[in-house]
N, CA and C atoms as an extended XYZ file, in Angstrom:
159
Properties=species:S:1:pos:R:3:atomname:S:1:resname:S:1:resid:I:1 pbc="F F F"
N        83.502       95.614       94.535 N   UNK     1
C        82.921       95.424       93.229 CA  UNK     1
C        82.551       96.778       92.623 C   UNK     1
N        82.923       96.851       91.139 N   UNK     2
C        82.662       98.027       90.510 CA  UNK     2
C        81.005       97.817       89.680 C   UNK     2
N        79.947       98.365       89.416 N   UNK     3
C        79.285       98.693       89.025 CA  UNK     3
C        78.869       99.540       87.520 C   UNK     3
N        78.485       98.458       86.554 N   UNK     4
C        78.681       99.107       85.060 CA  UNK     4
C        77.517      100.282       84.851 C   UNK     4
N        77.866      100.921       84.390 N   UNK     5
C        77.029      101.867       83.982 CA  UNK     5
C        76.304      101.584       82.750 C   UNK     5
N        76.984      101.941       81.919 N   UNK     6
C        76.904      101.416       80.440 CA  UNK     6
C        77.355      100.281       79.824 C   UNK     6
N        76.644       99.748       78.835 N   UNK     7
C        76.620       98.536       78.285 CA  UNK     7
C        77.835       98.707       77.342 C   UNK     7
N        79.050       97.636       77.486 N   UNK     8
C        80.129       97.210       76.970 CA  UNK     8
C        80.642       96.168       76.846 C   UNK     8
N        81.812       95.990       75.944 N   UNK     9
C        82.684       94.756       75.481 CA  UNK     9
C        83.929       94.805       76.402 C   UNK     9
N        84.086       94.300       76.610 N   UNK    10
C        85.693       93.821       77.485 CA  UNK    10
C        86.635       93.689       76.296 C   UNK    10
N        87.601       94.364       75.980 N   UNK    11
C        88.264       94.141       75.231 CA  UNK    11
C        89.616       93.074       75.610 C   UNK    11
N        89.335       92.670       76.534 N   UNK    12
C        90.720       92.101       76.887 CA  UNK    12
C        89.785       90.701       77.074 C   UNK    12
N        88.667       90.035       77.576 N   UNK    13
C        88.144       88.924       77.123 CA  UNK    13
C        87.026       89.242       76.549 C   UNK    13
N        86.850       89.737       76.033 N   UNK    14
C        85.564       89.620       75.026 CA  UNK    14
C        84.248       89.313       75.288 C   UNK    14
N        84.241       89.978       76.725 N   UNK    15
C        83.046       89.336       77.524 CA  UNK    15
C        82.130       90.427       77.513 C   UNK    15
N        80.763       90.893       77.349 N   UNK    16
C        79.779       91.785       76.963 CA  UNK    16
C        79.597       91.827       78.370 C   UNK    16
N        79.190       93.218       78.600 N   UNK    17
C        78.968       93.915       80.260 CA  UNK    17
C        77.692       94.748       80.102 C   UNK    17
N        76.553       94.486       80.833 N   UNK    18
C        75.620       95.271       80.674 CA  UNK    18
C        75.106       96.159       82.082 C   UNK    18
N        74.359       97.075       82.012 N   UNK    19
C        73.993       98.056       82.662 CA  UNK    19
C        73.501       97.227       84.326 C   UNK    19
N        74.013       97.144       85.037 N   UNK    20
C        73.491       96.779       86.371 CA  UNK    20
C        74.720       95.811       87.026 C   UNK    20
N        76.003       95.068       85.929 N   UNK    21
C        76.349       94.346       85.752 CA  UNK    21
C        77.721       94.517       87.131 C   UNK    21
N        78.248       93.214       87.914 N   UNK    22
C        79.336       93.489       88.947 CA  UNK    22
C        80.373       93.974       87.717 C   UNK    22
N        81.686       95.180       87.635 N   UNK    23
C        82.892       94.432       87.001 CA  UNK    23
C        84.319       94.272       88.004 C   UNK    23
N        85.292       93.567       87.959 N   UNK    24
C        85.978       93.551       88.636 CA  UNK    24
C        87.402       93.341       87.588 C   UNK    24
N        87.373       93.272       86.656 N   UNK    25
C        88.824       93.263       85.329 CA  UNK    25
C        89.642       94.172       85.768 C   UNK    25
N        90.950       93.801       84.964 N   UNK    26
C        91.748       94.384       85.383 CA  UNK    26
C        91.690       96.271       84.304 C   UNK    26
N        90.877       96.541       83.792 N   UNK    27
C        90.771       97.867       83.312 CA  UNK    27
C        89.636       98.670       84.010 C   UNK    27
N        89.952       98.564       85.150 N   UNK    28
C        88.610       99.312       86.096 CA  UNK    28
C        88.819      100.860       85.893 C   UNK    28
N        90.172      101.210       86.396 N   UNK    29
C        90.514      102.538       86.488 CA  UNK    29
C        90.015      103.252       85.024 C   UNK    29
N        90.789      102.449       84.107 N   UNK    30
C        90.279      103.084       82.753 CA  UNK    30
C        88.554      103.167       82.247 C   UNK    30
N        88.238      102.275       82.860 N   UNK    31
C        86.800      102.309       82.267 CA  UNK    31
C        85.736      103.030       83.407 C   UNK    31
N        86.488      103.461       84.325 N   UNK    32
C        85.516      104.656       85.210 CA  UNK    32
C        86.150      106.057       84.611 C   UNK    32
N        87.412      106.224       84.039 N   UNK    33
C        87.147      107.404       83.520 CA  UNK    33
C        86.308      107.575       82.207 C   UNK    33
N        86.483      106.347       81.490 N   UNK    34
C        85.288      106.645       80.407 CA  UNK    34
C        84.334      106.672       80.749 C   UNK    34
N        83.847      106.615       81.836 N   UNK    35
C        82.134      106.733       82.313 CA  UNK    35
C        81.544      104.943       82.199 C   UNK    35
N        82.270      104.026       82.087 N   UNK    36
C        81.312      102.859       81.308 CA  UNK    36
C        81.335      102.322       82.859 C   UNK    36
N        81.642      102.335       83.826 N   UNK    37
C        82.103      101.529       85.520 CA  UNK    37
C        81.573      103.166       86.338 C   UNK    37
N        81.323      102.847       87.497 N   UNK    38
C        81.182      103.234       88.688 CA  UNK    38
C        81.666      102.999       89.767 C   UNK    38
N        82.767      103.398       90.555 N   UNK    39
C        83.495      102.887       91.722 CA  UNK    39
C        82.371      103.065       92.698 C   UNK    39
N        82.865      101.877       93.237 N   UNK    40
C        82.403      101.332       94.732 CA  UNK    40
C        82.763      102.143       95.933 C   UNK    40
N        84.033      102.513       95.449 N   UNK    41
C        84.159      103.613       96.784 CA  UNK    41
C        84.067      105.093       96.459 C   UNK    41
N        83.164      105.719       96.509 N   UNK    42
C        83.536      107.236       96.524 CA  UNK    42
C        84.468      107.998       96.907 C   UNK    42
N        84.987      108.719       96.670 N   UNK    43
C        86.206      109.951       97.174 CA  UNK    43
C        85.954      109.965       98.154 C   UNK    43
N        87.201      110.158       99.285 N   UNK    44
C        86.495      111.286      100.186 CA  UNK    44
C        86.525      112.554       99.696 C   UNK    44
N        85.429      113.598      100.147 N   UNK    45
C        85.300      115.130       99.845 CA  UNK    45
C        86.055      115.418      101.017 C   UNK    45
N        86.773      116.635      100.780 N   UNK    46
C        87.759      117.797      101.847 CA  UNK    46
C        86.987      118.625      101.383 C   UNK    46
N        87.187      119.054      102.930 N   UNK    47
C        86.249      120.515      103.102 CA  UNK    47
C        87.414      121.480      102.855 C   UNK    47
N        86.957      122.832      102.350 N   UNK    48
C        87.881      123.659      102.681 CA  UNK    48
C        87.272      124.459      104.011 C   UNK    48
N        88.623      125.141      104.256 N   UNK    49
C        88.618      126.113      105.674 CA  UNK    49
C        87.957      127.369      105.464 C   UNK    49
N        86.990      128.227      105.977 N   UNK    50
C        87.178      129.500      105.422 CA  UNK    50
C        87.972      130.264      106.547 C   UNK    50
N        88.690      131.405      105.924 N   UNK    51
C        89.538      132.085      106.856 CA  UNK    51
C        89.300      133.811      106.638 C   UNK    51
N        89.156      134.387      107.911 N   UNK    52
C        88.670      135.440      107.659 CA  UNK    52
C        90.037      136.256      108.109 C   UNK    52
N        90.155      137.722      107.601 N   UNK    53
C        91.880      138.483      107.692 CA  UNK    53
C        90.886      139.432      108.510 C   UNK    53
């Protein structure tokens, strides 16, 4: 489950999404880069190596 951030309209059903709200639609990807969703899974972080010459 994705996690709304910000309060929005679903444009594809017209369903109002508010701040605390589960989303699971099919525009997840798009609406975590607008900031309005929060993924459930975090990245993993890579470390980098340091390398000494």
């Amino acid at each position: 489950m994705n996690y709304v951030v910000k309060a929005f309209m679903d444009k594809t059903d017209g369903k109002v999404y508010f701040a605390g709200d589960c989303y699971d639609g099919e525009r997840t990807e798009e609406l975590i880069g607008l900031g309005y969703v929060q993924d459930d899974k975090p990245k993993k972080k890579t470390r980098v190596k340091k390398t000494t010459e």
